[in-house]
matplotlib code that plots the C-alpha trace (Angstrom):
import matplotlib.pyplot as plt

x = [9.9, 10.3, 13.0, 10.8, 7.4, 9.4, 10.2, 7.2, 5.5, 8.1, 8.3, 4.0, 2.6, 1.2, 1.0, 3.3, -0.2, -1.2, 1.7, 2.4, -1.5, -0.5, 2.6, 1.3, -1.6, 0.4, 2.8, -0.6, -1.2, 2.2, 2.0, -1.8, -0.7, 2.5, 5.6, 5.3, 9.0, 10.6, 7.5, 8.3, 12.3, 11.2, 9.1, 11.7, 14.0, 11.7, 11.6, 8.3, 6.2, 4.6, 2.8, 1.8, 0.3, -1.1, -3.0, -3.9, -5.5, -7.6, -9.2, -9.0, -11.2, -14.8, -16.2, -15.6, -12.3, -13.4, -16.4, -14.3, -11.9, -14.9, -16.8, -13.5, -12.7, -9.5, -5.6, -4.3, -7.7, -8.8, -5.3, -6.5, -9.6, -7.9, -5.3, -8.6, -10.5, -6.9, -6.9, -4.7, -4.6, -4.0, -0.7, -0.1, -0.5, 2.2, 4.6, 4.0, 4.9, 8.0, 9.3, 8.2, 10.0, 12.7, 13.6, 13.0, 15.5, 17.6, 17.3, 16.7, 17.8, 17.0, 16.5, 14.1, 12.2, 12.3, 10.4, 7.5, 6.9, 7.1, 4.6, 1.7, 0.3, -0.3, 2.2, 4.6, 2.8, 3.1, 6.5]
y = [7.8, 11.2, 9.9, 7.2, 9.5, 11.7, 8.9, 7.3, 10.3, 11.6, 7.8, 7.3, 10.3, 11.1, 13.8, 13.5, 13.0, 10.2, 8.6, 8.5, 7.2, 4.5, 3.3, 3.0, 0.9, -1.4, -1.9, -2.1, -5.1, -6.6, -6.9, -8.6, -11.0, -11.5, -12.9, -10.9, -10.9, -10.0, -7.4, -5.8, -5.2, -3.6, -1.1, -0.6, 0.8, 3.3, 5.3, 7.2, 4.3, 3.0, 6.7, 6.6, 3.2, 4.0, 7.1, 5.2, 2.3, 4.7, 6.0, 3.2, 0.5, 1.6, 3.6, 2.2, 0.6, -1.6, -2.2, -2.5, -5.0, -7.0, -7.9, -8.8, -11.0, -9.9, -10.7, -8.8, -7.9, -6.2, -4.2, -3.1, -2.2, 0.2, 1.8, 2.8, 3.9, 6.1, 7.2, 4.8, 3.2, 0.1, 1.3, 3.9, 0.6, -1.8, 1.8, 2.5, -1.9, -1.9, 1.6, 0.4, -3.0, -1.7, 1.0, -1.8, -3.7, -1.1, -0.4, -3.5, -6.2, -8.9, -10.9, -9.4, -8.4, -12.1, -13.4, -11.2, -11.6, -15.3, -15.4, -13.1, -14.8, -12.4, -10.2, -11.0, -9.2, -5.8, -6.0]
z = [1.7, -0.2, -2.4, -3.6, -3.7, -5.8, -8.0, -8.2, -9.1, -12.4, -13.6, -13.2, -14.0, -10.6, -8.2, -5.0, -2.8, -4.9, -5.3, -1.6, -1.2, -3.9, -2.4, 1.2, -0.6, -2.2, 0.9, 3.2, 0.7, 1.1, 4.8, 5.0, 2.0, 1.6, 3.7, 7.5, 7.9, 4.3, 4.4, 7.4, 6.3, 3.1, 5.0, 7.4, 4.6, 4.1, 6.2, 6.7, 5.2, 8.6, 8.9, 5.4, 5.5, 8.4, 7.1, 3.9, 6.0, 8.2, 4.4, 3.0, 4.5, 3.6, 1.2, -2.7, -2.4, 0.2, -1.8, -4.6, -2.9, -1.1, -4.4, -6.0, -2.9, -2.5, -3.3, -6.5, -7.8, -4.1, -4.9, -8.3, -7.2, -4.5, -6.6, -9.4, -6.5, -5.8, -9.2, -11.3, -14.5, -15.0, -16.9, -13.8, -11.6, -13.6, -13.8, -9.9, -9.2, -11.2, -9.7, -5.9, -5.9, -8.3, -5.4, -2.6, -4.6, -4.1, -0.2, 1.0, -1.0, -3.6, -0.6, 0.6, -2.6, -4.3, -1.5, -1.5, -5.0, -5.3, -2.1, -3.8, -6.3, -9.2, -8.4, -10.1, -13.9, -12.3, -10.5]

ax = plt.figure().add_subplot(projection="3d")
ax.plot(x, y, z, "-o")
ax.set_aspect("equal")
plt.show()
């Protein structure tokens, strides 16, 4: 998970904190709405990414974001309203998808990847 907080934070503009809190966001998203099994391959070819989601999901519940998220009702606008609440523009957030699923493309597979973005509805303008 380095490797790809590394990357994430050069190609977006972020520092290495945020961009690890922004990635286990958008994979914490991918596993309540998207497809369970294609999900849980990407994050097993990253190694590191269950610990990160799961210290993202402990902060992330209440406060703003979940406000955020609530009012918005959820799916791609609930993620939106988490990553601004993180600290990302809404160019940061279409850099950070394109980098994440480019890289998951990379470690685990079109096959994998194609799935989860034809599954989330919405997803598919920021990957």
């Amino acid at each position: 998970m380095d490797e790809l907080v590394a990357r994430i934070a050069e190609k977006v503009g972020l520092d290495a904190g945020t961009a690890r809190k922004a990635i286990a966001i958008v994979l914490n998203f991918l596993l309540k709405e998207g497809p369970e099994t294609e999900v849980r391959q990407l994050i097993a070819a990253l190694p590191g990414a269950e610990t990160a989601m799961a210290e993202a999901s402990g902060n992330g519940k209440g406060g703003l974001a979940g406000m955020v998220g609530g009012l918005m009702g959820g799916g791609i606008m609930a993620l939106g309203g988490q990553l601004t609440s993180a600290g990302l523009s809404m160019g940061q957030m279409q850099a950070l998808g394109r980098e994440l699923f480019a890289y998951g493309r990379e470690k685990a597979g079109e096959d994998v990847m194609g799935p989860i973005v034809g599954a989330v509805p919405g997803l598919s303008q920021f990957v």
